[in-house]
N, C-alpha and C positions, 0 to 999 in steps of 0.2 A: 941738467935737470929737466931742460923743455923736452930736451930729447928721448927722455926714457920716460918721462910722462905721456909722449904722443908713442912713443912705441907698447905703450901697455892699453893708449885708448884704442891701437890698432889693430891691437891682438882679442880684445875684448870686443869689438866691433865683427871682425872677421869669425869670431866663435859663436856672435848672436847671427849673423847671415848663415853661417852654414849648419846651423841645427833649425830655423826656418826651412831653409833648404829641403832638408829631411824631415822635418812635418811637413811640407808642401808636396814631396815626393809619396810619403807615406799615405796621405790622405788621396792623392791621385790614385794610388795602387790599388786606397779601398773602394774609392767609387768606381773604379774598371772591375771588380772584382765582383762587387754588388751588381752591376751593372751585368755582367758576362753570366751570374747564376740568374738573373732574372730575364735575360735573353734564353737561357739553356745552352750556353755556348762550353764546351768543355776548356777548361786553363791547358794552356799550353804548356808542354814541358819545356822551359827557357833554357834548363841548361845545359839540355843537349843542342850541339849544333845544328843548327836546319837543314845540313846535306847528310846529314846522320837522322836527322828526324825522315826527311825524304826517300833515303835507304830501307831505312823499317818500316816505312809502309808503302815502300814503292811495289813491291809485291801486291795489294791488295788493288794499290791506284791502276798498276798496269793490267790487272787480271778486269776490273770491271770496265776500263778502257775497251780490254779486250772484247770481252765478251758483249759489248755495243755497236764496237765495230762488224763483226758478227753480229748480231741480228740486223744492223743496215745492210751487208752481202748478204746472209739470208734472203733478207726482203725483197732483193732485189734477183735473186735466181726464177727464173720462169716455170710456172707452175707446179712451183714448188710449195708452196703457200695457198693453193685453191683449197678452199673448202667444202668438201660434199655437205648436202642435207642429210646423210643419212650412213657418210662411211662404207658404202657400198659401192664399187665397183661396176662400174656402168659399160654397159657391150656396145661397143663400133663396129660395124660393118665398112669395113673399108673395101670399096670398089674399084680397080683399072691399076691401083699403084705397081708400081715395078718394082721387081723383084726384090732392088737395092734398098729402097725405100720403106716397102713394106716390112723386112727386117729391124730396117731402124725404128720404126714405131712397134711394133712388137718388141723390140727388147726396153722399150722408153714408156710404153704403154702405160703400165702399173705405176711410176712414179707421178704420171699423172691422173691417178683414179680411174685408168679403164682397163677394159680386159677387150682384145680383138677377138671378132667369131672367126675361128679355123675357118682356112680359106677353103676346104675340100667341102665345110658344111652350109656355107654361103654361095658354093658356086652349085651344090647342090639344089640347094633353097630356091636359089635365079632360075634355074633352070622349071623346076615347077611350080613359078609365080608369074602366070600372065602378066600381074600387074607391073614388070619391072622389067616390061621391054622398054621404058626408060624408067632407070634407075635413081633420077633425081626427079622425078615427080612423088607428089603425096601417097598418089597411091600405093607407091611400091613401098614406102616410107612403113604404110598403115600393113600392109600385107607382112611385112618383115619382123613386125613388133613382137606377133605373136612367138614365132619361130623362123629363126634360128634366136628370136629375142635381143634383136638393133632395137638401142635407144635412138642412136642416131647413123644415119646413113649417110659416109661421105664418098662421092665420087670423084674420081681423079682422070681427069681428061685431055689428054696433050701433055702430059709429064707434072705439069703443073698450077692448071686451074683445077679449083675444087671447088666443087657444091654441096652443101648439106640440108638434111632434113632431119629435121626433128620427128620422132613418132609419138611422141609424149604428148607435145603442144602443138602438133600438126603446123610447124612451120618449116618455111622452104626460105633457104637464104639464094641470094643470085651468084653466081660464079665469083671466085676471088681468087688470084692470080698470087703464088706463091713468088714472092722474092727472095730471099734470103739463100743463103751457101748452105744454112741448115733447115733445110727443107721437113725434115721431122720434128726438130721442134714450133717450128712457126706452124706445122700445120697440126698439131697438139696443143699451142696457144690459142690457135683458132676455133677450136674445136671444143676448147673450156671457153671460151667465151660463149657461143650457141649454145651449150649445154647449160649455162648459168640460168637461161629463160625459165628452166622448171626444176622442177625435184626429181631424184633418182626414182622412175617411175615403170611399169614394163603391164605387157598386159596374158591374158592367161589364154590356154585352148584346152582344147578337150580332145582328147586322143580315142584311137576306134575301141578302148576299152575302156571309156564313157568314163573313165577319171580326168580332175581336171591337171594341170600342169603348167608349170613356170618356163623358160628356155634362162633359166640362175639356179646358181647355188655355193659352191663353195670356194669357186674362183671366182665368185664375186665377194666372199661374206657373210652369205647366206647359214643359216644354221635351222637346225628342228625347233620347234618351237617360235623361232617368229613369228610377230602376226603382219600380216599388210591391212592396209583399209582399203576397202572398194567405193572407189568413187566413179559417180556420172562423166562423161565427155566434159571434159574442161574447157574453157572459156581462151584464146589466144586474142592478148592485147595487141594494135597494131599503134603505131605514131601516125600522124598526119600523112607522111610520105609509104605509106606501107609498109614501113619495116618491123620485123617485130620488138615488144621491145620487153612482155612479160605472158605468165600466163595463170589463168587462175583456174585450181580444180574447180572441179564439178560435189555437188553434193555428195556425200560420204551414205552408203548405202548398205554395206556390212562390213564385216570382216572373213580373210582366212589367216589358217595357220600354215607352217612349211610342217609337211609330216615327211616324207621318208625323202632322204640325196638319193640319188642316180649318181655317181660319176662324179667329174667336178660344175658341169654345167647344166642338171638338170631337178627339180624337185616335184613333188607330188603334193597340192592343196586340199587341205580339209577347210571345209566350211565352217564356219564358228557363229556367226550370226548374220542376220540376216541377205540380202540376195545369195544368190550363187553368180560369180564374176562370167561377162560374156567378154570377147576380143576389143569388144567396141568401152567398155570398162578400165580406167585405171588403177593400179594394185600400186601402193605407196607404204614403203616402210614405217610399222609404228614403233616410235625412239622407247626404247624402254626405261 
């Protein structure tokens, strides 16, 4: 009798514990649930398995893995990643490089924003430009800008020091000594870095049939209808130690347009407002 009396309190005991049980479970399930729509957290699917859940969107997880990974190697490939002011195409004069070299950067040239002046119209140029019986002074720098149209002038001296000059911002760096196995790329790293000092900038001349003229055009970007702005002689910032380290235009004093291409490297300016641009004037692309 005791016995089947305590076996019916134990049974009746154990049926009150485990339906608490499940209102205790149930009610946890709502406040996780409550809880999870008021975070914005989407409910899992529980009853697929997690390496089955893993699977159907391991595709998605690997593809934007991926593609992060990639843009950290992007980021990290050499002047691959410079940004122009203006999308334009900026001309090197490159001076003394050897044969082998010079190759490499002409075929490497354009992925990093420039275009090299043909060496037959640079060696041209040298020849009837007093001012560049040396070639890494200013003045040769300034004489250049017009025609054959260097933004910057680098010279290569002993296989492997180089010097540059800016024509833009009239700055002059001191010799730097290439190290590196890849000699074209470091000296195209080098070369976006001195160029970063200004904006893609060039300056005009006047030819003996009294029209004016750019040394750009369509191997740089160039199109009909652009306009440049004409700015005063710009301002070259220096540091304490002399180096350069920015530069600021000059007053904005008209504009021209690009009217008619020559070729791929030559254009013809029309005046739009005010001055008419001299060599000693900057012509800066206006963004449209």
């Amino acid at each position: 009798m005791f016995y089947h009396f305590s076996l019916k309190k134990l049974a009746a005991l154990s049926s009150a514990l485990l339906l608490s049980a499940c209102a205790s479970q149930q009610q946890s399930q709502e406040q996780v649930e409550i809880a999870s729509e008021a975070l914005g957290h989407e409910e899992p699917e529980w009853s697929t398995p997690f390496w089955e859940r893993w699977t159907e969107g391991g595709n998605e997880n690997q593809s934007n893995a991926k593609q992060r990974n990639q843009s950290v190697d992007n980021s990290r490939k050499p002047g691959r990643i410079i940004e122009f002011p203006s999308s334009l195409a900026t001309n090197l004069a490159i001076i003394g490089a050897p044969d082998s070299l010079y190759r490499e950067l002409d075929n490497m040239a354009a992925d990093y924003g420039y275009r090299l002046i043909p060496r037959s119209e640079l060696s041209d140029a040298l020849t009837h430009t007093p001012a560049c019986e040396d070639t890494t002074s200013e003045a040769c720098a300034e004489a250049l800008a017009a025609y054959p149209g260097a933004r910057l002038v680098v010279t290569i001296e002993g296989g492997n020091a180089v010097t540059i000059t800016d024509a833009a911002s009239n700055a002059r760096w001191s010799a730097t000594e290439l190290t590196s196995g890849k000699q074209g790329e470091e000296l195209l790293e080098l070369v976006s870095q001195r160029a970063d000092i200004a904006p893609w900038a060039m300056k005009a001349f006047r030819a003996d049939d009294g029209r004016l003229y750019l040394s750009a055009g369509r191997a740089n970007g160039l199109e009909a209808g652009d306009e440049l702005a004409i700015h005063e002689p710009g301002t070259l910032v220096r540091a304490p130690n002399g180096q350069p380290i920015t530069w600021r235009a000059g007053e904005r004093v008209g504009t021209v347009r690009i009217g008619e291409l020559f070729g791929s490297d030559l254009a013809a300016l029309v005046p739009v407002a005010g001055q008419r641009p001299t060599p000693e004037h900057d012509l800066v692309l206006i963004d449209k």
